[in-house]
ChimeraX commands (.cxc) that place a marker at each C-alpha (Angstrom):
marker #1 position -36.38,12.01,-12.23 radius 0.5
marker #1 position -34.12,13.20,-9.38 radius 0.5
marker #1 position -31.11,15.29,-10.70 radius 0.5
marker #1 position -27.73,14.45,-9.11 radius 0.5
marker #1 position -25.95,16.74,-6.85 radius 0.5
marker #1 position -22.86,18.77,-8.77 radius 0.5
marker #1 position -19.44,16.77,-8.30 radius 0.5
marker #1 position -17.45,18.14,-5.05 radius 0.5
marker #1 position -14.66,20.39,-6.50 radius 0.5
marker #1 position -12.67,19.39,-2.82 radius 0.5
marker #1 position -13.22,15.90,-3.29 radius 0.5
marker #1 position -11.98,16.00,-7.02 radius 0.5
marker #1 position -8.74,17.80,-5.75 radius 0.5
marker #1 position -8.53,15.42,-3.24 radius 0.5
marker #1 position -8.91,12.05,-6.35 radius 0.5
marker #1 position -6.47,13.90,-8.29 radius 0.5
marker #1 position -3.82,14.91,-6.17 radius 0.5
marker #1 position -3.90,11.36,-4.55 radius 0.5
marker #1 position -3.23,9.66,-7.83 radius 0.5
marker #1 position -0.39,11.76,-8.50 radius 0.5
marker #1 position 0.80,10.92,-5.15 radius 0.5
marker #1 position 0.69,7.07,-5.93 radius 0.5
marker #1 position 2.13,7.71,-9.28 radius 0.5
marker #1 position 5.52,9.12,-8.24 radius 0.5
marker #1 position 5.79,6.80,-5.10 radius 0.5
marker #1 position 5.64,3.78,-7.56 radius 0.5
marker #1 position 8.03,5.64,-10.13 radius 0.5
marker #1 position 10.55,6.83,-7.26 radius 0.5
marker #1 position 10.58,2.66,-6.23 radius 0.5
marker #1 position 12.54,2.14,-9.80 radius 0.5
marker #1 position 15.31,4.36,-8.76 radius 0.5
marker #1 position 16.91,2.55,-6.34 radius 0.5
marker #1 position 17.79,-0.53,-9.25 radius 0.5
marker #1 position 20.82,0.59,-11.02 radius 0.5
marker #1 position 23.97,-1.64,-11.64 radius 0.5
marker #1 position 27.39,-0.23,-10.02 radius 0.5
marker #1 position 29.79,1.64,-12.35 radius 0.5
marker #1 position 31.53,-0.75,-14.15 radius 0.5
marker #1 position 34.50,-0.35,-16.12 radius 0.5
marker #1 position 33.94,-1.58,-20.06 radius 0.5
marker #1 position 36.84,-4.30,-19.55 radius 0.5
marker #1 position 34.37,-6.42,-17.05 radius 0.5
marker #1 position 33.76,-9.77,-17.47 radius 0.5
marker #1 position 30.85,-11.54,-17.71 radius 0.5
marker #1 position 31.16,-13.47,-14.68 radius 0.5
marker #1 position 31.97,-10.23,-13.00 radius 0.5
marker #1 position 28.51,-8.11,-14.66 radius 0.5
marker #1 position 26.35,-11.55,-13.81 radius 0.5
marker #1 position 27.96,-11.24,-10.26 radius 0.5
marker #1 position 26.76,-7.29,-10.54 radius 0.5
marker #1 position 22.85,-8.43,-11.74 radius 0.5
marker #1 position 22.76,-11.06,-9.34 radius 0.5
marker #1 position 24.09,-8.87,-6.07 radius 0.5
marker #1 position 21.17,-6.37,-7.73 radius 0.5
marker #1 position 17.98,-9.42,-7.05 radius 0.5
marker #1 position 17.07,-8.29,-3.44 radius 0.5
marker #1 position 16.53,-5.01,-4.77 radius 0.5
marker #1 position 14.65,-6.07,-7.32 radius 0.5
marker #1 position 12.88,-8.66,-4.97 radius 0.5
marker #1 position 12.00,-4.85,-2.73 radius 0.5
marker #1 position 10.81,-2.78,-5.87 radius 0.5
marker #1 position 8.27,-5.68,-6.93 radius 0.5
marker #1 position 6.83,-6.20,-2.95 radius 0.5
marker #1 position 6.80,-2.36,-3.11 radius 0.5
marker #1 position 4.60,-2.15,-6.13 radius 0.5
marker #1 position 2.28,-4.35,-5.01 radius 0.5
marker #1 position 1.62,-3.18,-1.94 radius 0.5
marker #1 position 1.31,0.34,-2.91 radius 0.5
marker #1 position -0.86,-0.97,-6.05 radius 0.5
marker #1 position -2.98,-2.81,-3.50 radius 0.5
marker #1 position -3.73,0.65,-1.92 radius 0.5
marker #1 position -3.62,2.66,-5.00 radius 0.5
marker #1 position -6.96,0.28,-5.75 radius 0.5
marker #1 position -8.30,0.41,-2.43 radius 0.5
marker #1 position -8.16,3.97,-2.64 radius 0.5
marker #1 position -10.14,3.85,-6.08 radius 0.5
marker #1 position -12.38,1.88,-4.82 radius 0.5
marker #1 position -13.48,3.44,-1.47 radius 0.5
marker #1 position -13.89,6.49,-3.67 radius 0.5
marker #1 position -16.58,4.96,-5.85 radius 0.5
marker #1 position -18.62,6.07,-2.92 radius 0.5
marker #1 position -17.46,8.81,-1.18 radius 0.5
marker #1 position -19.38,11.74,-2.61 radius 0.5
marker #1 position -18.44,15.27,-0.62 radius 0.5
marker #1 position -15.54,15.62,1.17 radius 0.5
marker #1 position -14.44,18.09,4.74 radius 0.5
marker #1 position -11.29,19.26,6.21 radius 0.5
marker #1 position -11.24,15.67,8.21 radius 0.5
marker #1 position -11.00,13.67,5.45 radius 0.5
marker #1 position -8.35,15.81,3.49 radius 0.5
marker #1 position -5.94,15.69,6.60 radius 0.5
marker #1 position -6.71,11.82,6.69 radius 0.5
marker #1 position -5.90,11.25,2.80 radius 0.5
marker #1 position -2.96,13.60,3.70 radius 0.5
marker #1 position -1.55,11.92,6.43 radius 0.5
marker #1 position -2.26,8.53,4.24 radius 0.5
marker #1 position -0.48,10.06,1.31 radius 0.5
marker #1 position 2.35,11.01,3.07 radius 0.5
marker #1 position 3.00,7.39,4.56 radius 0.5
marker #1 position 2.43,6.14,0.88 radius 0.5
marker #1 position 5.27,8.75,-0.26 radius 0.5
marker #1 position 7.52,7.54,2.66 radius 0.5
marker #1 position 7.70,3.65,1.54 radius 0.5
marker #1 position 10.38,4.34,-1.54 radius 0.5
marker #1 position 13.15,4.83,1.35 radius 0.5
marker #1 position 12.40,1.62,3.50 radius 0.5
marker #1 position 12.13,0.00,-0.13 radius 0.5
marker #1 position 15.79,0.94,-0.29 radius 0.5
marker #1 position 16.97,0.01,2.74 radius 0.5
marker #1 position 15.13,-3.51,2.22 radius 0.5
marker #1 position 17.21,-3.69,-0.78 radius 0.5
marker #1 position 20.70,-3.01,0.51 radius 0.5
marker #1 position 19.90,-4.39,3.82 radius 0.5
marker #1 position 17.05,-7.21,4.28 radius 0.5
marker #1 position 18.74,-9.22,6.07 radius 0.5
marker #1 position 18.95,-7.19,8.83 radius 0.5
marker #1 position 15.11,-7.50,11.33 radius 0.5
marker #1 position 15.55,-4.06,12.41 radius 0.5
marker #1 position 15.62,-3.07,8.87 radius 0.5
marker #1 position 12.19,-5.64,8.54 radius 0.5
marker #1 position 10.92,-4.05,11.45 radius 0.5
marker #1 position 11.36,-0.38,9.35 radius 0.5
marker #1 position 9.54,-1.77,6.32 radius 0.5
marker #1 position 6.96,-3.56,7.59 radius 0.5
marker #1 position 5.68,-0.01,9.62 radius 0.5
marker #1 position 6.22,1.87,7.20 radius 0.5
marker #1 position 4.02,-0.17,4.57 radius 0.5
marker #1 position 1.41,-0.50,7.26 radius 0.5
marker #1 position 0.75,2.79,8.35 radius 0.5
marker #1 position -1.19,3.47,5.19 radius 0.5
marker #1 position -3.03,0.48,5.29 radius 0.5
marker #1 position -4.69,1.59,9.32 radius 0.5
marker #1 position -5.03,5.17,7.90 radius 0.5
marker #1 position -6.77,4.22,4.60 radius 0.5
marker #1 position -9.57,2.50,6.66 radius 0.5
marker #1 position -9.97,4.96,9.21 radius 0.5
marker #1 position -10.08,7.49,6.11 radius 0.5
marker #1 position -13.16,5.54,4.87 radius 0.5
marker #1 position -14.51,4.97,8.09 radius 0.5
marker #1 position -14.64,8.45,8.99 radius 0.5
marker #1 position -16.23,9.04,5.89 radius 0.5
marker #1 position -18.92,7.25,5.73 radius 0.5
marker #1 position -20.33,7.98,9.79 radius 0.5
marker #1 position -19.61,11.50,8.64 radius 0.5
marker #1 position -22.30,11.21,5.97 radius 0.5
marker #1 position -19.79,11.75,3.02 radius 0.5
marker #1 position -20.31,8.73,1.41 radius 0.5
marker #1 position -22.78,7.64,-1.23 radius 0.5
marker #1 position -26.71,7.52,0.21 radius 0.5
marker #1 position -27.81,3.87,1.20 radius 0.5
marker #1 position -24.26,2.36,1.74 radius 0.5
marker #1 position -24.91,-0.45,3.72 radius 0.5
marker #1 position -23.19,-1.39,7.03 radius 0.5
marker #1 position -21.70,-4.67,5.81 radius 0.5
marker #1 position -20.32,-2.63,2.69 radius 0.5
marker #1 position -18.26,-0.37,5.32 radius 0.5
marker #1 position -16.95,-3.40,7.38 radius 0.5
marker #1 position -15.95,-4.92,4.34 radius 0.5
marker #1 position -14.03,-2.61,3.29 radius 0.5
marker #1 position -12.32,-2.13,6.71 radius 0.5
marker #1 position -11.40,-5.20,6.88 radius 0.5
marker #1 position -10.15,-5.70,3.22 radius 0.5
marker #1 position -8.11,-2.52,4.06 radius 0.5
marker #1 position -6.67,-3.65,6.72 radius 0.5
marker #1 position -4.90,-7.13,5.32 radius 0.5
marker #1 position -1.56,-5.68,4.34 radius 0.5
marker #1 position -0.83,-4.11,8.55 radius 0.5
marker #1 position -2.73,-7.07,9.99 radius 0.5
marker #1 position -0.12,-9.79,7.82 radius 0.5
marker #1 position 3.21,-7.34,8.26 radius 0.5
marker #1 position 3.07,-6.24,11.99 radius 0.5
marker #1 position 1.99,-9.78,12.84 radius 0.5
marker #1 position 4.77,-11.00,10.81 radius 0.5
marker #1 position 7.26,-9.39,13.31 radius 0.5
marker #1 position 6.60,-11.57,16.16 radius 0.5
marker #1 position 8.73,-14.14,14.62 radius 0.5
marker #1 position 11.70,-11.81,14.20 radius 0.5
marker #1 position 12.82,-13.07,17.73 radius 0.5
marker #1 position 12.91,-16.60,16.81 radius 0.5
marker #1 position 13.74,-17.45,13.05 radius 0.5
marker #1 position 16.01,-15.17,10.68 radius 0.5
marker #1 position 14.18,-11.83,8.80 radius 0.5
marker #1 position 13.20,-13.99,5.71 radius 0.5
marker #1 position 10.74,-16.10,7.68 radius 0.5
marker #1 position 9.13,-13.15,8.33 radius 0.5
marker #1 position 9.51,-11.67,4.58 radius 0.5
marker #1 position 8.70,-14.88,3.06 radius 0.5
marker #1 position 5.25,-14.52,5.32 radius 0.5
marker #1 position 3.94,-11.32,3.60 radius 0.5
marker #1 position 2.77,-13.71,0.73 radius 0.5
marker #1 position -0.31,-14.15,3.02 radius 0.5
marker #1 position -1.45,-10.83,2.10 radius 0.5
marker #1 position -2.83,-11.97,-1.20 radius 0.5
marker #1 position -4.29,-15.59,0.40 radius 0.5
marker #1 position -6.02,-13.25,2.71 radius 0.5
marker #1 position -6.91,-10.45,0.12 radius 0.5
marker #1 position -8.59,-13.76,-1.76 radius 0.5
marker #1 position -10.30,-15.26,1.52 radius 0.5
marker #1 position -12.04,-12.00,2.08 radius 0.5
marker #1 position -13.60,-11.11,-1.61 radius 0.5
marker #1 position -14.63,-14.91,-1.87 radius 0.5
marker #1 position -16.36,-15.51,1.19 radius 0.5
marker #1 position -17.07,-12.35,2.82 radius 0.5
marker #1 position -17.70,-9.43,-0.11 radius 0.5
marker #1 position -21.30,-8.63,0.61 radius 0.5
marker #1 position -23.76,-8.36,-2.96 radius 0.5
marker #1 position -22.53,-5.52,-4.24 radius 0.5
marker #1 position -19.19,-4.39,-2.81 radius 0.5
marker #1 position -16.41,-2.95,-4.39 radius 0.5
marker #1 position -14.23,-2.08,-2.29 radius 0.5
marker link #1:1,2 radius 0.2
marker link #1:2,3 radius 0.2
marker link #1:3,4 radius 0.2
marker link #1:4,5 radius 0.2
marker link #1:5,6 radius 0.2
marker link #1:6,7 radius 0.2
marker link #1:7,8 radius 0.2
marker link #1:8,9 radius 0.2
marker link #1:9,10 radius 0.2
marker link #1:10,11 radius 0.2
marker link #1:11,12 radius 0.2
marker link #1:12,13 radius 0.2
marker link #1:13,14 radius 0.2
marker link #1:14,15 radius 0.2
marker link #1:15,16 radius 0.2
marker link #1:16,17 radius 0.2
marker link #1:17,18 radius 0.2
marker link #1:18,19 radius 0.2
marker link #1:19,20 radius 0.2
marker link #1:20,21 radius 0.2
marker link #1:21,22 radius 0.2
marker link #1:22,23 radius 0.2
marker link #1:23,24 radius 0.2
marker link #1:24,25 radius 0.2
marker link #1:25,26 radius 0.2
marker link #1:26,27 radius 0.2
marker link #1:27,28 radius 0.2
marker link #1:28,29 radius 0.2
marker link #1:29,30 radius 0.2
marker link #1:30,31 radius 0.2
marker link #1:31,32 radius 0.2
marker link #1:32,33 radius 0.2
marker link #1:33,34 radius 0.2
marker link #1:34,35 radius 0.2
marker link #1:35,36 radius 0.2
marker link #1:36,37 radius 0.2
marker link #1:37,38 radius 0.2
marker link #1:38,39 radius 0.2
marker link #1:39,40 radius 0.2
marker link #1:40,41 radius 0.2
marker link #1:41,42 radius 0.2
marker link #1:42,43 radius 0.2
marker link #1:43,44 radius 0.2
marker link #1:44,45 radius 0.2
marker link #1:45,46 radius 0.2
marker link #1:46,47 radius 0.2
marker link #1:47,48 radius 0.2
marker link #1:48,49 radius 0.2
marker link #1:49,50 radius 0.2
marker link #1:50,51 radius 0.2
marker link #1:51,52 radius 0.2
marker link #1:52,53 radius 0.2
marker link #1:53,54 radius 0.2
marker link #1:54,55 radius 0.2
marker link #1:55,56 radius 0.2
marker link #1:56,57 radius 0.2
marker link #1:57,58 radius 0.2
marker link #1:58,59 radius 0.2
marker link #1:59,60 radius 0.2
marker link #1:60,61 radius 0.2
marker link #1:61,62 radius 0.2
marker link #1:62,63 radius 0.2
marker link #1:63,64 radius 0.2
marker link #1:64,65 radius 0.2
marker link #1:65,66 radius 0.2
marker link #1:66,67 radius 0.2
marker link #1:67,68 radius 0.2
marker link #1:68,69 radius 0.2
marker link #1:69,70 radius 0.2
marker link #1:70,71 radius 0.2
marker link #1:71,72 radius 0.2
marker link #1:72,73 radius 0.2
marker link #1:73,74 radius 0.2
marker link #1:74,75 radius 0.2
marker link #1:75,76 radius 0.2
marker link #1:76,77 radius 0.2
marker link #1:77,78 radius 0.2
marker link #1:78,79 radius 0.2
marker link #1:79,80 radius 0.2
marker link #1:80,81 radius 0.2
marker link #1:81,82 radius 0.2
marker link #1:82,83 radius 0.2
marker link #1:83,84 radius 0.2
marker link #1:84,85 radius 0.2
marker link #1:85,86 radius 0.2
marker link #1:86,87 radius 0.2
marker link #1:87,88 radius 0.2
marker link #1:88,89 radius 0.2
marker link #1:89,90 radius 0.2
marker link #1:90,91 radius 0.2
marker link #1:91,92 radius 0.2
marker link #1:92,93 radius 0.2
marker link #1:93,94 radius 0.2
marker link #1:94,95 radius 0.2
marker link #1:95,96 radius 0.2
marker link #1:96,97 radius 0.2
marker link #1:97,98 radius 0.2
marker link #1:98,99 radius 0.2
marker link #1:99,100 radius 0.2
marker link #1:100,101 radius 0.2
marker link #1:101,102 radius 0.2
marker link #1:102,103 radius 0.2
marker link #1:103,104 radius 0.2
marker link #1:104,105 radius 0.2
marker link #1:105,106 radius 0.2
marker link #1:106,107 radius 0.2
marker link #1:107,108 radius 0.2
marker link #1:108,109 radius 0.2
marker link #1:109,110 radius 0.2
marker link #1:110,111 radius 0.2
marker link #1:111,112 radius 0.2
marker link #1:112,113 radius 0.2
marker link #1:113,114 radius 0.2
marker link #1:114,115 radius 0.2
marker link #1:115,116 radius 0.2
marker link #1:116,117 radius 0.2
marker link #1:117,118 radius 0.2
marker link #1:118,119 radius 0.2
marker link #1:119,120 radius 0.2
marker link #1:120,121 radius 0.2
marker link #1:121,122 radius 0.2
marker link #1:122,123 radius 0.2
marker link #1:123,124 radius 0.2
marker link #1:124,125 radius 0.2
marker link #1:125,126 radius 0.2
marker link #1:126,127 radius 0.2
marker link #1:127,128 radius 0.2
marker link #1:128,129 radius 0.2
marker link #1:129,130 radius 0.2
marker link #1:130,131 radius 0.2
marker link #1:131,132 radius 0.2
marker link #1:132,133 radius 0.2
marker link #1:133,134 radius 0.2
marker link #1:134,135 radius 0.2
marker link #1:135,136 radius 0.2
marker link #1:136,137 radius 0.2
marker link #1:137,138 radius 0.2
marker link #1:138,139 radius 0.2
marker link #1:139,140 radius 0.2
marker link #1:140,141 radius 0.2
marker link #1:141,142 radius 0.2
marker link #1:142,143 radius 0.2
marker link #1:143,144 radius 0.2
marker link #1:144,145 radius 0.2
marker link #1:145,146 radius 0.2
marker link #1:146,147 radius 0.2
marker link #1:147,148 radius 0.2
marker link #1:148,149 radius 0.2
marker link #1:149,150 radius 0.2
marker link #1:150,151 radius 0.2
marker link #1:151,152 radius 0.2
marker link #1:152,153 radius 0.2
marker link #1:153,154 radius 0.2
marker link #1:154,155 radius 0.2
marker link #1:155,156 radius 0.2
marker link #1:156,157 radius 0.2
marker link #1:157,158 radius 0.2
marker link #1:158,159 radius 0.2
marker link #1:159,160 radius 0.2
marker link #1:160,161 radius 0.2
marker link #1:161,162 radius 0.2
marker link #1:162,163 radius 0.2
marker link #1:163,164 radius 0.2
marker link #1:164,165 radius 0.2
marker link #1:165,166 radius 0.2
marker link #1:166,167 radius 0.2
marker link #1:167,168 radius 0.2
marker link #1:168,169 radius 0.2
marker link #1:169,170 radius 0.2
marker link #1:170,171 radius 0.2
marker link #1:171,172 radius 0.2
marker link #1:172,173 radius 0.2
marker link #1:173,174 radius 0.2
marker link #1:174,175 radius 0.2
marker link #1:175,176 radius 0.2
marker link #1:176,177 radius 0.2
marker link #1:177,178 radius 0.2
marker link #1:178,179 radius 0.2
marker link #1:179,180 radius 0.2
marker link #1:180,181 radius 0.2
marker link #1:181,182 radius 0.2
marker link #1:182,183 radius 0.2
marker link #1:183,184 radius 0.2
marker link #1:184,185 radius 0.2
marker link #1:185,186 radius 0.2
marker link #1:186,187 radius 0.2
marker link #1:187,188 radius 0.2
marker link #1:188,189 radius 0.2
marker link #1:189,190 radius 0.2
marker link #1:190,191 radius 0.2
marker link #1:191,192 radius 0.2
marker link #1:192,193 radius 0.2
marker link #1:193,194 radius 0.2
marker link #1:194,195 radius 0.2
marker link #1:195,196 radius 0.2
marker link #1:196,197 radius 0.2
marker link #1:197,198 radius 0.2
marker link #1:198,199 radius 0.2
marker link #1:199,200 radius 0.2
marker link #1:200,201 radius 0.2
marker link #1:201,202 radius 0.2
marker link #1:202,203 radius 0.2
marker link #1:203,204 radius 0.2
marker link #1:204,205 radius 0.2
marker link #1:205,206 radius 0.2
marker link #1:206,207 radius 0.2
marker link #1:207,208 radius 0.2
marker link #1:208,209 radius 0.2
marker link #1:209,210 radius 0.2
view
């Protein structure tokens, strides 16, 4: 019976330190949705007014949370079989992690301001620079031989291209910014998941999971 090789106390730091990451990104989204002061004489028309005014936040904080939950699992996933970790790889899931930690403030402006397609252009970079560096973290990893013994080649590509979904759908979705108002191109980020779907059911090689 082969023993296994000790866990990598870098790559556990790396796990940990990660989920912590997503954790506070995804509670920091929730600040943002707060009703304006209002005095205790309001009336109801006036607080449903206030709730109402408060749905594109709320429409912001829930595309938020997905999106960083989509890469909180990718992230969970691609680490089922990474194994050892180098300097590389932390600057990577560094770099990554600081994009993730970026996304509550174009959340907020998406809130307060979706309307606007520079403010469309701002989110949808923002949300899709951790989607290119989350593949080219797990790239890296496995040609650098830090990855679980025997992963196959269709196992890697897979998991690029799942990665990749969420950048592919948003920076694509900006072409249309020029000819139809920002909510076209809002309204088009619900392709993520058909796409997300598309790939697992017809392309997830035997095996995958990630």
């Amino acid at each position: 019976m082969t023993q296994s090789s000790p866990p990598d106390p870098g790559l556990e730091r790396i796990v940990f330190f990660s989920d912590a990451v997503f954790a506070i990104a995804i509670t920091l989204l929730v600040i943002d949705l707060r009703l304006p002061d209002l005095p205790g004489s309001t009336s109801s028309t006036t607080f449903n007014q206030a709730l109402i005014a408060l749905l594109p936040r709320v429409f912001a904080y829930l595309l938020s949370f997905g999106v960083i939950g989509l890469y909180w699992l990718a992230h969970w996933r691609r680490y089922h079989w990474v194994e050892r970790s180098d300097g590389r790889l932390a600057t990577l899931n560094l770099l990554l992690l600081g994009c993730v930690a970026f996304i509550p403030f174009p959340t907020a402006l998406m809130g307060a301001h979706g309307d606007r397609p520079i403010v469309v252009v701002i989110y949808a970079v923002a949300v899709s620079l951790p989607g290119i560096l989350g593949p080219a973290s797990w790239i890296y990893a496995t040609r650098a031989g830090l990855a679980r013994p025997g992963i196959s080649a269709a196992i890697v590509r897979f998991g690029a291209m799942r990665g990749l979904a969420v950048p592919v759908v948003m920076l694509t979705s900006l072409l249309l910014l020029p000819f139809a108002p920002p909510w076209v191109a809002e309204d088009s980020w619900g392709l993520i998941l058909v796409i997300q779907f598309i790939l697992v059911r017809r392309f997830a090689p035997q095996g995958a999971s990630v």
